[in-house]
VOVEX-123929 format. One record per residue (C-alpha): residue in three letters; z, y, x. Coordinates in steps of 0.5 Angstrom, whole numbers, plus 500, padded with zeros to 3 digits. Each point is the difference from the previous one (the first is absolute). Layout:
AlaZYX/...
//
This chain:
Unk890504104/Unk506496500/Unk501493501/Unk506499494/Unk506497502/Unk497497507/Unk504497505/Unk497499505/Unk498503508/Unk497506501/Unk493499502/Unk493502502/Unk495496494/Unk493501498/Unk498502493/Unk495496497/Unk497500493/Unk496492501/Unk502494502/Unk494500505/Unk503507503/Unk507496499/Unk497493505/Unk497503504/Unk506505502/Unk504493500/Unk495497505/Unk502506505/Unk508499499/Unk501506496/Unk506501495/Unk495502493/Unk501503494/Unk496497495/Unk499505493/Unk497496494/Unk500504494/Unk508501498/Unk503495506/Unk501502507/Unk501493505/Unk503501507/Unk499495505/Unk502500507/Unk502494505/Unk501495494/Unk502503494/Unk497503495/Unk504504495/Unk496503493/Unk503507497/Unk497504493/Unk495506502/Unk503506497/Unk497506500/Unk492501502/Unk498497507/Unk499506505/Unk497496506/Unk493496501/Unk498493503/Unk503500507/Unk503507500/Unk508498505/Unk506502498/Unk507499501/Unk506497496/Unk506502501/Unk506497499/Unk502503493/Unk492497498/Unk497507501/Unk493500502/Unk497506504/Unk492500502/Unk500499508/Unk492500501/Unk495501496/Unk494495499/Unk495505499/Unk501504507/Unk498500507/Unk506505502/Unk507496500/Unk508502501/Unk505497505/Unk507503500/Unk503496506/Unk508504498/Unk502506496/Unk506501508/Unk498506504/Unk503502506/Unk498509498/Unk502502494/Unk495506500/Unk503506495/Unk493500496/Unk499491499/Unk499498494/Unk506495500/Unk507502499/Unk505498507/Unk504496494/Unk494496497/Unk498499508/Unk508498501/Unk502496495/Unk493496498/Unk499493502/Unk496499507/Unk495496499/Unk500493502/Unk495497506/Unk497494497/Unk498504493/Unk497505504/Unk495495503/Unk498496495/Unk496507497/Unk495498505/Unk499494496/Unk499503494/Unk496506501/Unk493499497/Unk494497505/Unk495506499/Unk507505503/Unk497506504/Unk505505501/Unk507498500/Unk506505502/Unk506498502/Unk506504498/Unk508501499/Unk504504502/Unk499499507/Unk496494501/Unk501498508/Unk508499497/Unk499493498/Unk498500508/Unk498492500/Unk498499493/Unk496506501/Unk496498505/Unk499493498/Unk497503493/Unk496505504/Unk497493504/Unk499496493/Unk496506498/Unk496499506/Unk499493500/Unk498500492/Unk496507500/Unk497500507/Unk495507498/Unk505503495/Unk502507500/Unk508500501/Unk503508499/Unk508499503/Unk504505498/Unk506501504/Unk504507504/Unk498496507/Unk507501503/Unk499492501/Unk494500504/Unk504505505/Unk503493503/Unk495495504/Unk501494498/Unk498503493/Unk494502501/Unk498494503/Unk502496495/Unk495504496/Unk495500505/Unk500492499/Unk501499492/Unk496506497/Unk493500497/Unk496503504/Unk498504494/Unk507503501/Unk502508499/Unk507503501/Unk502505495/Unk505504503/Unk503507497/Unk501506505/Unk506505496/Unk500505506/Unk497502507/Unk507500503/Unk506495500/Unk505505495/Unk496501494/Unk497493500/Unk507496502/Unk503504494/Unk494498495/Unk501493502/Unk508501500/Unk500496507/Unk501502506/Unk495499505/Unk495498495/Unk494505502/Unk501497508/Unk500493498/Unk494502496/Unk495503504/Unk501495505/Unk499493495/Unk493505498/Unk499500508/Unk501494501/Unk496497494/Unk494504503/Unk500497507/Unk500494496/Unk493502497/Unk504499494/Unk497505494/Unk505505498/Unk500505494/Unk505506500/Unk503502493/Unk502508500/Unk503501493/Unk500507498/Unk507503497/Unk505505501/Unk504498506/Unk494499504/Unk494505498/Unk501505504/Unk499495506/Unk493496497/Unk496504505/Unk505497506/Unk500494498/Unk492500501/Unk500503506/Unk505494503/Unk495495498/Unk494503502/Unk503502507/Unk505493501/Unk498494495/Unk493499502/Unk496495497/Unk503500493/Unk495497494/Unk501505496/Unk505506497/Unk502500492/Unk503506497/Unk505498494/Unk503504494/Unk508498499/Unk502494494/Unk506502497/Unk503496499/Unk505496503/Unk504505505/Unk496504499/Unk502501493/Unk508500503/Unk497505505/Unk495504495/Unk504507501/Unk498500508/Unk493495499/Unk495502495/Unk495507501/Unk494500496/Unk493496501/Unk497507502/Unk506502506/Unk500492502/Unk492500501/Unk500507504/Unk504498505/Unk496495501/Unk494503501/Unk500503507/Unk502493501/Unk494496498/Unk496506503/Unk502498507/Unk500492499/Unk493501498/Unk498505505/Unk502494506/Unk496495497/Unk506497495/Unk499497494/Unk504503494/Unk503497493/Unk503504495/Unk503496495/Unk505501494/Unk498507498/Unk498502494/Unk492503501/Unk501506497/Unk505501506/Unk494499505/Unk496506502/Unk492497499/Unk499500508/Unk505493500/Unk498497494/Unk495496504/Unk507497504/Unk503498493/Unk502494497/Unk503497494/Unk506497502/Unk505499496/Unk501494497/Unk497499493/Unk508498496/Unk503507504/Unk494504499/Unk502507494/Unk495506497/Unk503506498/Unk497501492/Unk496507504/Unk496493504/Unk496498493/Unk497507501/Unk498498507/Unk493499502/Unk502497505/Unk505495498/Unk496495502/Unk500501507/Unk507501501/Unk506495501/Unk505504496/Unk507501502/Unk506495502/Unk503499492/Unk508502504/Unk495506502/Unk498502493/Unk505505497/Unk500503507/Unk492501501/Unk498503492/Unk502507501/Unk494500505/Unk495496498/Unk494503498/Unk494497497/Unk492501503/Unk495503496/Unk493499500/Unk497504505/Unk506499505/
//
């Protein structure tokens, strides 16, 4: 949906389908988007301004979206879920070989601006009971960062917050402290580990001195008591150094919550890079193996995320889950024969050219 010929700022509002949605909205000093039959009236600080509804209405009562300043309008939390989207900045500090952003997209985007990163606090739905916040790199916007991470806290006491970031940060004191005084309490750090030695994992993230930094910020967070997940995406450059990479977090990242296993998205740099990326959902997931094996053996909990089912052996489908976002996830045309379609959660859409010549659909009695 566009607002035609709109002329105004970029904003956060609430889609509301009746003036009672649309009051009480105003009470709580939201901007709102009132829709009443073919009009759309906008109305933020003291003004309203009405728009002709051309096309059919995608969103429903109180979904938030953003208007950006051509009049576009993008869904940014949907009313109807309990899981919720905070992207803090598109800027990182690596520019892994594999990131399913390009360096130009990341380069050339515009930084996000600090006041509008904390007013999505406001807008997130009341009943909001897992919330993952994201970039980029997310610790990057450094105090804006930490005061949505304390607003979050302060409005959702007893929410889940997943924070996805490369860790490097919280290898400085002052950060770690910082986020020992405004994190949920609820908070797990998602942090990517590329390789069990500097080299590989400083040549994956493009950043000297990435894998150090790294490993002591997953050290220090730990001391902390603040939960930690290590990522281990599997691809060409670094599955032959799976198995390493568990035997580092067994022997020296104890206490970590949990340790996921991920196939490649490629899209992004890994598209650029697919030449030297992509190897098959069957090689991907074997390098994996002995590794999950190890963890399990030493009392770790273990995820295996964004792989195909029929690329899982059937002692694992108990570690399984369906990960990918509903809008990314494909099927090949042979997943329709599938009887356990069902169970799986398809492949990355930017995956799928790569993954049909080796999907193969369960029978009956499999």
């Amino acid at each position: 949906m566009r607002l035609m010929d709109y002329s105004g700022p970029e904003l956060i509002a609430r889609i509301c389908l009746s003036e009672d949605s649309a009051t009480k909205n105003r009470l709580s000093d939201k901007n709102v988007l009132l829709i009443s039959g073919n009009t759309i009236s906008l109305i933020y600080s003291d003004c309203i301004q009405e728009f002709n509804l051309t096309g059919e209405c995608k969103f429903f009562d109180n979904d938030t979206v953003f208007v950006n300043s051509y009049g576009n309008i993008s869904l940014m939390f949907s009313f109807a879920e309990y899981s919720q989207t905070i992207v803090v900045t598109n800027k990182c500090n690596s520019n892994c070989i594999m990131c399913a952003y390009t360096s130009s997209f990341r380069r050339d985007t515009i930084d996000t601006d600090a006041n509008y990163i904390l007013e999505q606090v406001v807008y997130l739905p009341d009943h909001t009971e897992h919330l993952v916040i994201t970039g980029g790199e997310p610790t990057l916007k450094d105090l804006a960062f930490f005061k949505l991470m304390k607003a979050i806290r302060d409005r959702f006491p007893r929410i889940n917050c997943l924070l996805l970031s490369n860790g490097r940060s919280f290898s400085i004191d002052n950060i770690c402290q910082q986020a020992l005084t405004s994190f949920p309490k609820k908070t797990l750090v998602a942090i990517p580990l590329h390789a069990s030695y500097p080299e590989l994992h400083d040549r994956i993230t493009q950043s000297s001195g990435s894998f150090k930094q790294t490993i002591i910020g997953i050290k220090k967070l730990l001391s902390l008591g603040i939960a930690v997940e290590i990522r281990i995406i599997a691809f060409a450059y670094n599955h032959a150094d799976i198995i390493n990479i568990a035997r580092l977090i067994d022997n020296e990242l104890h206490g970590v919550s949990i340790v996921n296993f991920m196939a490649v998205e490629m899209c992004g740099n890994s598209a650029v890079n697919s030449s030297d990326i992509w190897i098959d959902y069957n090689s991907a997931f074997s390098a994996c193996e002995a590794a999950i094996d190890l963890l399990i053996s030493s009392g770790i909990d273990v995820g295996i995320y964004n792989f195909p089912l029929c690329s899982v052996p059937h002692k694992y489908i108990g570690l399984y889950r369906k990960s990918i976002s509903t809008y990314k996830v494909r099927y090949g045309e042979v997943c329709s024969k599938c009887c356990r379609k069902s169970m799986c959660g398809g492949v990355f859409a930017s995956s799928l050219k790569y993954a049909v010549p080796e999907m193969k659909p369960f029978k009956e009695n499999e």
